[in-house]
C-alpha positions in Angstrom: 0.0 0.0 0.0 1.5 3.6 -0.9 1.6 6.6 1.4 -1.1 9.1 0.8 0.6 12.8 -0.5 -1.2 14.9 2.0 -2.7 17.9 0.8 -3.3 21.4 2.2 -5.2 21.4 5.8 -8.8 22.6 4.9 -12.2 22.3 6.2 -14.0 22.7 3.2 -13.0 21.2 0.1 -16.0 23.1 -2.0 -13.8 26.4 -1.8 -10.0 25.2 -2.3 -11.5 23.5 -5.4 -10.8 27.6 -6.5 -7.9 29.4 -7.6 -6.6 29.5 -4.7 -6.3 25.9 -2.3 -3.8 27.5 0.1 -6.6 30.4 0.8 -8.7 27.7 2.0 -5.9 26.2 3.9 -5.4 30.0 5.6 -8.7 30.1 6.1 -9.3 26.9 8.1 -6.0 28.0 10.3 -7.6 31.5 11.0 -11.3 29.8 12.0 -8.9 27.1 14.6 -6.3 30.4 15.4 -9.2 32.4 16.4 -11.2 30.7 18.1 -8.3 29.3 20.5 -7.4 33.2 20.9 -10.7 33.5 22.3 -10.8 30.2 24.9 -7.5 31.2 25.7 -8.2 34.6 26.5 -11.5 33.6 28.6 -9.5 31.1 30.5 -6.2 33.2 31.7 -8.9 36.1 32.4 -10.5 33.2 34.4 -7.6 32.8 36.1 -6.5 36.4 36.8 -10.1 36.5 38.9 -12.9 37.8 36.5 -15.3 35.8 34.3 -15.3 37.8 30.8 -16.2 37.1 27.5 -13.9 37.4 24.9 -14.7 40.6 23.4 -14.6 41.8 27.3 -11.1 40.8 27.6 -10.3 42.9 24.5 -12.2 46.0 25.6 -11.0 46.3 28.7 -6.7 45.9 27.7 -7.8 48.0 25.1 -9.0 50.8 27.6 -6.0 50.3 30.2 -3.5 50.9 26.7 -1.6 53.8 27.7 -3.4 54.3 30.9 -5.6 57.1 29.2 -9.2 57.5 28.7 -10.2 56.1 25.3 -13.4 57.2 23.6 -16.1 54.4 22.8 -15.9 55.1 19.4 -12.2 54.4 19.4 -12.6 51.4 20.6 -14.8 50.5 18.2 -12.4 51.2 15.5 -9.4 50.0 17.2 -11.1 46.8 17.6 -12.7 47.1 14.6 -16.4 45.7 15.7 -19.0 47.3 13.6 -21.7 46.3 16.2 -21.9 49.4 18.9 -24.1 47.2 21.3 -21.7 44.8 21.2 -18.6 47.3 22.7 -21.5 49.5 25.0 -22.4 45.7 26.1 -18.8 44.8 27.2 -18.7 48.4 28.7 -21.2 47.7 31.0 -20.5 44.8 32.0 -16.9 45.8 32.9 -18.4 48.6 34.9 -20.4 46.6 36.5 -17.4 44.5 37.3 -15.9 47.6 39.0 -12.9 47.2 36.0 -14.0 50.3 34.0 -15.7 53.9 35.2 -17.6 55.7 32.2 -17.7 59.3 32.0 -19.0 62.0 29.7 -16.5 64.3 28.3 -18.2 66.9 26.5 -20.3 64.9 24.3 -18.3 61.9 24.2 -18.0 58.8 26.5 -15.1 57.8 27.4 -13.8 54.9 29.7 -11.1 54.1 32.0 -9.7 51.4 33.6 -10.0 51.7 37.5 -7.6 50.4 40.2 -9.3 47.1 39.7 -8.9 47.0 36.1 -5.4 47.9 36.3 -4.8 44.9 38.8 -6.9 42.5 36.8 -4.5 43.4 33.5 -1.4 43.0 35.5 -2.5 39.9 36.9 -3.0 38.4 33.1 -0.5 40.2 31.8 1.7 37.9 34.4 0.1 34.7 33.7 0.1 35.3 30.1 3.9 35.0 30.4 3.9 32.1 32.6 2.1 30.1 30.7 2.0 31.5 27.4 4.9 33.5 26.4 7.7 30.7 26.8 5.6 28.4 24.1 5.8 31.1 21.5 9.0 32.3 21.9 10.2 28.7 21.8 9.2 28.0 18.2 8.9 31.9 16.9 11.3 34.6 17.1 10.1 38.2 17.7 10.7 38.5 14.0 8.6 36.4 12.8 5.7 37.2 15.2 5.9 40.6 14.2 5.8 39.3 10.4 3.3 37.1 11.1 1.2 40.2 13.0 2.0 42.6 9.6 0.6 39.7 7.1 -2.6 39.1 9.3 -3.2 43.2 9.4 -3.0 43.1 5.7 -5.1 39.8 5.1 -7.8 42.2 7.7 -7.9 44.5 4.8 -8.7 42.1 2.3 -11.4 40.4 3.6 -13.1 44.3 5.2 -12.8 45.1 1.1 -14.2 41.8 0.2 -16.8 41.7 2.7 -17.8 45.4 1.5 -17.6 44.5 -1.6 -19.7 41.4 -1.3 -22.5 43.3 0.3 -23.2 45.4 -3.0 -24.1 42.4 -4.5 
C-alpha cells in the first residue's frame, strides 16, 4: 500500500476546489487560530479572577493601553467591531465589574480602567507570560511574530474590502 501525498489542511474542500487551495488552507488556520485566541483569553482572564467574555477581555486591555481615557468610538475602530451594542455591552458589563468607570466628556464617552482593572490586567499580563509566552518564543522569534502580526493586518484588509464589496451584491 502507498503513502497518501497529504494535501493542504482545509475544512472545506467546496472552496480550495478555486484558484486559490492554500486560501482555504489560511482560512481553516484562522477559523482554529481564532477561536483558540478567544478560549485562551476567557480562560487566563478566568484565572486572573474575573469571568469575561472574549470581546470583554479585548475592551478592557484595550481601555488600560496607555493608561488614558479612550473614547467608545475608538474602541470600536481599534477593535474594529462594527456592532456598537456589542462594545456599549462589554462596557457595562466591565463597569459593573468595577474594571471600568464611564464618564461624559463633552459629548463623548469615554472609559477608563479603575484600580481594579489595572490589577486585573497585570495579573493576566503575568500569567500570560507564565504560561504562554515561553511556548511562542520557543518556536517563533520576535521577528517572525511581528511578520506574522503585519501579514494578518494586511489579510484584515482584504477580507473588510471583500466583505464590502460582497454586500453590494
Amino acid at each position: 500500500m502507498s503513502a497518501i501525498e497529504p494535501g493542504p489542511i482545509i475544512s472545506s474542500a467546496h472552496l480550495a476546489d478555486g484558484a486559490s487551495p492554500a486560501l482555504s488552507e489560511l482560512e481553516f488556520s484562522l477559523t482554529l487560530a481564532a477561536n483558540a485566541y478567544q478560549k485562551w483569553i476567557v480562560r487566563c482572564a478566568a484565572a486572573a479572577g474575573q469571568q469575561l467574555a472574549p470581546l470583554e477581555v479585548l475592551v478592557l486591555h484595550s481601555v488600560r493601553h496607555r493608561d488614558r481615557p479612550k473614547r467608545f468610538m475608538d474602541l470600536m475602530l481599534v477593535l474594529h467591531v462594527e456592532d456598537a451594542h456589542l462594545v456599549n455591552y462589554a462596557v457595562r458589563k466591565l463597569s459593573r465589574a468595577g474594571l471600568v468607570e464611564t464618564r461624559k466628556v463633552g459629548k463623548e464617552k469615554v472609559i477608563e480602567a479603575t484600580p481594579a482593572g489595572i490589577a486585573f490586567c497585570d495579573a493576566y499580563r503575568a500569567i500570560r507570560e507564565k504560561v504562554l509566552v515561553g511556548d511562542v518564543k520557543s518556536s517563533l522569534s520576535e521577528e517572525t511574530l511581528s511578520q506574522m502580526a503585519e501579514a494578518l493586518r494586511m489579510l484584515s484588509g482584504d477580507y473588510s474590502q471583500a466583505a464590502r464589496a460582497a454586500a453590494t451584491l
